[in-house]
Structures are given as C-alpha cells and as structure tokens.
DRENBA-162015 format. One record per residue: residue in one letter; residue number from 1; z, y, x of N, C-alpha, C in turn. Coordinates in steps of 0.05 Angstrom, whole numbers, m for minus. Last residue first. Example, Ala and Ser with C-alpha at 12.3 -4.5 7.8 and 13.67 -1.06 7.14 Angstrom:
SITE  resn  resi     nzz     nyy     nxx    cazz    cayy    caxx     czz     cyy     cxx
SITE     s     2     142     m45     257     143     m21     273     157       1     258
SITE     a     1     156    m114     264     156     m90     246     156     m66     264
REM end
This chain:
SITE  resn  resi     nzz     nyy     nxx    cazz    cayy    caxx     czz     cyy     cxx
SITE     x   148     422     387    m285     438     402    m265     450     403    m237
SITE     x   147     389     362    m324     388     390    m324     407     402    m300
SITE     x   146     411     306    m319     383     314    m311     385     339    m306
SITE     x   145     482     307    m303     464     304    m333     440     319    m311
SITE     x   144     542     270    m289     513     285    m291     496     280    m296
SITE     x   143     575     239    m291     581     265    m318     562     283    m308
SITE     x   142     567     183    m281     581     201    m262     582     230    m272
SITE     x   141     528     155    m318     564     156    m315     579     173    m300
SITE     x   140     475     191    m308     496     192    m334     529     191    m328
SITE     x   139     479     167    m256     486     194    m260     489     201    m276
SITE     x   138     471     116    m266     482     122    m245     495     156    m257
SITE     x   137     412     134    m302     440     112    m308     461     120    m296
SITE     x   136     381     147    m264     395     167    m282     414     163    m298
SITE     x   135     364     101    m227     387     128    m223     401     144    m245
SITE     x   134     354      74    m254     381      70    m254     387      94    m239
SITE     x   133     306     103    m267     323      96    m291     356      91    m292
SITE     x   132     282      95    m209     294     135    m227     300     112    m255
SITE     x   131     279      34    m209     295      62    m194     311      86    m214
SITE     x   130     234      38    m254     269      20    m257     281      40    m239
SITE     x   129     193      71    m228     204      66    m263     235      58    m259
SITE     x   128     185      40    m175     194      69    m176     208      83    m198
SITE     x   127     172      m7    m197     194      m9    m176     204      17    m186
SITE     x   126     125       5    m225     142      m6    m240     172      m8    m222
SITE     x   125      95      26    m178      92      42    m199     122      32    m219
SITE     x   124      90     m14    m146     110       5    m133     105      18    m161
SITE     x   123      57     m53    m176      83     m60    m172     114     m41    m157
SITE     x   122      11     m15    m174      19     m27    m201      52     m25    m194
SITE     x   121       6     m23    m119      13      11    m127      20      m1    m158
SITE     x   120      m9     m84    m114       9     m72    m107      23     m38    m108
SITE     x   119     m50     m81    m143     m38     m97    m159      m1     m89    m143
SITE     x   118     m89     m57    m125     m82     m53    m147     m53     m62    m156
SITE     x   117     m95     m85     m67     m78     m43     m69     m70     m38    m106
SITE     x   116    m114    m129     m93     m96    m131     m80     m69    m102     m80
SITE     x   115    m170    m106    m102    m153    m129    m117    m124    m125    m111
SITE     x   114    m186     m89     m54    m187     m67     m79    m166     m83    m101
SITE     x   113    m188    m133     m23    m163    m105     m12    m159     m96     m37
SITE     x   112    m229    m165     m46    m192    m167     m45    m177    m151     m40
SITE     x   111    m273    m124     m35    m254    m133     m56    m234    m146     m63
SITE     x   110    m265    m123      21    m260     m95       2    m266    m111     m17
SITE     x   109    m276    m182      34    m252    m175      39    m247    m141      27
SITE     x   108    m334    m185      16    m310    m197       1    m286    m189       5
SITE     x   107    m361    m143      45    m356    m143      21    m334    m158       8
SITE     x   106    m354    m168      93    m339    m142      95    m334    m138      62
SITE     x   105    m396    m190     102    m371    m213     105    m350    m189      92
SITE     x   104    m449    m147      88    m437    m178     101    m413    m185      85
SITE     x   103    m415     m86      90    m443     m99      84    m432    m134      93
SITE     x   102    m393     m23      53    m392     m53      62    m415     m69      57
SITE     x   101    m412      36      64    m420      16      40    m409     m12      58
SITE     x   100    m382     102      33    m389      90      58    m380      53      48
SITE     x    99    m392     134      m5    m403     146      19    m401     125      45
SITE     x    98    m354     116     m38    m390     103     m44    m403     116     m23
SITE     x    97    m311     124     m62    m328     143     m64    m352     136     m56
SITE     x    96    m258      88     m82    m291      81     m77    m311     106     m80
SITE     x    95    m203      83    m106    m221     100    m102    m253     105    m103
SITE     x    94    m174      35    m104    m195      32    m122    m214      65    m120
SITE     x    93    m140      43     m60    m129      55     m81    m155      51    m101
SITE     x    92    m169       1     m20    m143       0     m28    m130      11     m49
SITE     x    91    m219      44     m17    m213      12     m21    m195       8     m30
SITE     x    90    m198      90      16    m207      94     m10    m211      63     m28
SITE     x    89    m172      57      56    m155      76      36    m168      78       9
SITE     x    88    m214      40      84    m187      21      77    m171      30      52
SITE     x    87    m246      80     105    m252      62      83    m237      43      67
SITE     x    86    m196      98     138    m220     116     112    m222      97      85
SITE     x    85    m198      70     167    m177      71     160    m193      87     134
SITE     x    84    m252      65     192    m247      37     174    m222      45     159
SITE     x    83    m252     114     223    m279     103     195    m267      79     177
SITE     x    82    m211     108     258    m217     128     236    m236     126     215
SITE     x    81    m236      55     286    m216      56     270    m214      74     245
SITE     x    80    m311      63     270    m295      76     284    m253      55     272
SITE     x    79    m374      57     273    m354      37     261    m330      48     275
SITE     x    78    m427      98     274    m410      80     285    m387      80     282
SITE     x    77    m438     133     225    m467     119     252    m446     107     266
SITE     x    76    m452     106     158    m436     111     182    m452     110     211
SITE     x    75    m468      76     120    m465     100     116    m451     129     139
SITE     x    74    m435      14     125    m467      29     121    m454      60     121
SITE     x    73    m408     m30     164    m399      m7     144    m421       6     151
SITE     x    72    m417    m102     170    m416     m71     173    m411     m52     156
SITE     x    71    m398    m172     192    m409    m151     170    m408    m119     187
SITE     x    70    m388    m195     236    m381    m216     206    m394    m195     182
SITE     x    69    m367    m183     286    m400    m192     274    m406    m198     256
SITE     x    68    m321    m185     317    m333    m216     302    m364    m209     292
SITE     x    67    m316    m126     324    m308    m151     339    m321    m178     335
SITE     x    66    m338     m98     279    m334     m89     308    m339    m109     332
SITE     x    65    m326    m122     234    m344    m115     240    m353    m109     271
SITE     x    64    m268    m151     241    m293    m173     230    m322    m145     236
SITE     x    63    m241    m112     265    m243    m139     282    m257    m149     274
SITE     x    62    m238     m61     218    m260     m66     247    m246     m79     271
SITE     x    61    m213     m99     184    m254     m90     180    m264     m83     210
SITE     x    60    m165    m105     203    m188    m124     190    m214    m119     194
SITE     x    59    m141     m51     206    m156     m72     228    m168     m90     229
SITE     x    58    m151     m44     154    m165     m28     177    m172     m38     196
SITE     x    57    m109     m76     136    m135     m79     127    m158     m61     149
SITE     x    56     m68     m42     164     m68     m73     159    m109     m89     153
SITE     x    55     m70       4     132     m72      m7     166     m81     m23     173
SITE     x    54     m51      m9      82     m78       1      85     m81       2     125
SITE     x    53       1     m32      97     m19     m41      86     m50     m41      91
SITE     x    52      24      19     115      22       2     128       6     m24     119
SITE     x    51      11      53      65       9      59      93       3      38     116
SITE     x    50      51      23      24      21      22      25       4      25      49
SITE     x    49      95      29      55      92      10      49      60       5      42
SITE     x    48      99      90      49      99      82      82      93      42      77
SITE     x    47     107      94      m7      83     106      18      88      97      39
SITE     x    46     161      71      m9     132      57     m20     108      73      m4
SITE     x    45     182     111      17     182      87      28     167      64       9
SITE     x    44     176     163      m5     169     163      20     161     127      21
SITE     x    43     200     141     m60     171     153     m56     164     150     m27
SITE     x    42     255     132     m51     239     115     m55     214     119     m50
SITE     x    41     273     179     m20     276     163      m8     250     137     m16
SITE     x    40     271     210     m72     246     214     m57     252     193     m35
SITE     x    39     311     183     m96     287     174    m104     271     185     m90
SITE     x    38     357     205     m65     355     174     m67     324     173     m69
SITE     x    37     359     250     m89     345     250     m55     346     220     m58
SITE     x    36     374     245    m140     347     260    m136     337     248    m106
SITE     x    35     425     224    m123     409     204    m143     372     220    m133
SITE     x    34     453     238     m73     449     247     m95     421     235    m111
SITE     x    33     488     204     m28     468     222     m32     471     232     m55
SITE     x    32     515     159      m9     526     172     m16     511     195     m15
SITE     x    31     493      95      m6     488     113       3     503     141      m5
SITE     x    30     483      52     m36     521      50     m21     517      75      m7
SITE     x    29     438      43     m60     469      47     m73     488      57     m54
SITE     x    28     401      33     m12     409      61     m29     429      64     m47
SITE     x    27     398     m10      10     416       3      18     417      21      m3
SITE     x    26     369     m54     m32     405     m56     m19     415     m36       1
SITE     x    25     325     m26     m39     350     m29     m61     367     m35     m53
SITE     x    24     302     m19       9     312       6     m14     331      m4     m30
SITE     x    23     295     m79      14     311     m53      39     321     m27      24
SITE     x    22     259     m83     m28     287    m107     m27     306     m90      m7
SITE     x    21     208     m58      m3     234     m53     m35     259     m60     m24
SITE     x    20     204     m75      40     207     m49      43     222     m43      16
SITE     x    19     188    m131      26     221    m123      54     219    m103      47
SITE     x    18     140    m131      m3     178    m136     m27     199    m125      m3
SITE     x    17     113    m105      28     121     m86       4     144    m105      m3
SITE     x    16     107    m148      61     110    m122      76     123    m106      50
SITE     x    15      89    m193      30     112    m193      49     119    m163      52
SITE     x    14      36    m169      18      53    m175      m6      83    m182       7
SITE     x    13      12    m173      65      19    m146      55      41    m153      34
SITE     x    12      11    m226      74      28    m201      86      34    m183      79
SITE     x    11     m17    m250      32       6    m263      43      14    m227      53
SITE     x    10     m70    m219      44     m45    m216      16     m27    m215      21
SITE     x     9     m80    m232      89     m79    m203      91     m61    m199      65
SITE     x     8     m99    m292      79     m72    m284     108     m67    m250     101
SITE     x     7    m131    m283      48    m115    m297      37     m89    m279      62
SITE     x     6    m169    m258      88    m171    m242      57    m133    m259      46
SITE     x     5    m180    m297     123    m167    m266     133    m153    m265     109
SITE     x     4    m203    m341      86    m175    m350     104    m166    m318     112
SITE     x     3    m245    m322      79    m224    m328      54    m203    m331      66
SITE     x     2    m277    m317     132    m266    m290     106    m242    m299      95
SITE     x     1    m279    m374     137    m260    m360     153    m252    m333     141
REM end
C-alpha cells in the first residue's frame, strides 16, 4: 500500500508541475510586460509548484503516521502538520538536516519524495534556463539589450 501512495504522490506531483509550466508558457507571451517581470512570474510559479508538492507529501506523512500507523517521525514529541511540512521540505529539496528521523513505512515514501523533489527542481532548473533564454531572445529582437 506505501508503493501504491509513493507511486499516486509522483503521478501528481509530476501532473501539478507540467499544468503550472505548460500555464506559464501559454500565457506569458501574449502578456505585455517586460521580459524581466515575465521571469520573476516564472520563479514565483515554479515556487508555488514545489510548494504545493511539498504539501502534498505533508499530508502524506501525517495520514500514514498520524492516521494509518504506518510509521513515525523520531526526533519530535508529536507529529504535527507543521512538523511534517518541515520534514517534507527539507526531504523534498535533499536537504536532510537529520533532526528529524523517519521511521516505518515513512522511510520509503522520504525517499521517493527525496527522489522525486530532485528530479523535479532539476526540471524547474532547466524550464527556468530555456525561459530567461527566450526571453532574452525576445528582447534581443525588440532592440533590447540586458544592460537596459
């Protein structure tokens, strides 16, 4: 039943980040901004993409710890949302400060998260690349130059 969350939590998240790209890229052309506010557009909205992710997984840990019984978070005197969103984050970005320890069922699913936050900040890393490229593309042809 782990493998089945861990699998159902990819599936989604990996849904959740291409709608939040695939949304940036078809609106932000037709937007009439300035290439610079375009890209913090991007930044906010891959953060709000991870964000919701790392949520995502929060509620995971405390429905399988909390709820189901399936494991615990050591280092903690009780299993809080705020404790799991914690632990979700530092998980998710490979962080792992080690102050607070998955136990049980809990282990496998922080290593898929950790798997998973990789592979997806990878893919906003390379989204964010192409972006600011076409932007500056964009703004080459339009007779503006970086410096101004």
């Amino acid at each position: 039943m782990i493998v089945l969350i861990c699998l159902a939590l990819l599936v989604v998240t990996t849904v959740i980040h291409y709608e939040i790209l695939r949304g940036l890229s078809a609106s932000l052309p037709s937007i009439g901004i300035p290439a610079r506010v375009k890209l913090i557009f991007v930044i906010f909205g891959t953060f709000l993409a991870h964000t919701l992710e790392i949520i995502l997984y929060a509620l995971a840990i405390l429905l399988m710890s909390h709820h189901l019984g399936w494991g615990t978070l050591g280092g903690v005197e009780k299993v809080t949302f705020k404790v799991c969103m914690y632990f979700s984050a530092e998980t998710f970005t490979s962080l792992g400060f080690g102050d607070v320890i998955p136990h049980g069922g809990l282990r496998l699913l922080s290593g898929a998260e950790a798997l998973n936050g990789l592979l997806l900040i990878g893919w906003s890393a390379s989204y964010i690349y192409i972006t600011m490229e076409r932007f500056w593309i964009e703004d080459v042809k339009n007779g503006k130059y970086a410096g101004q």
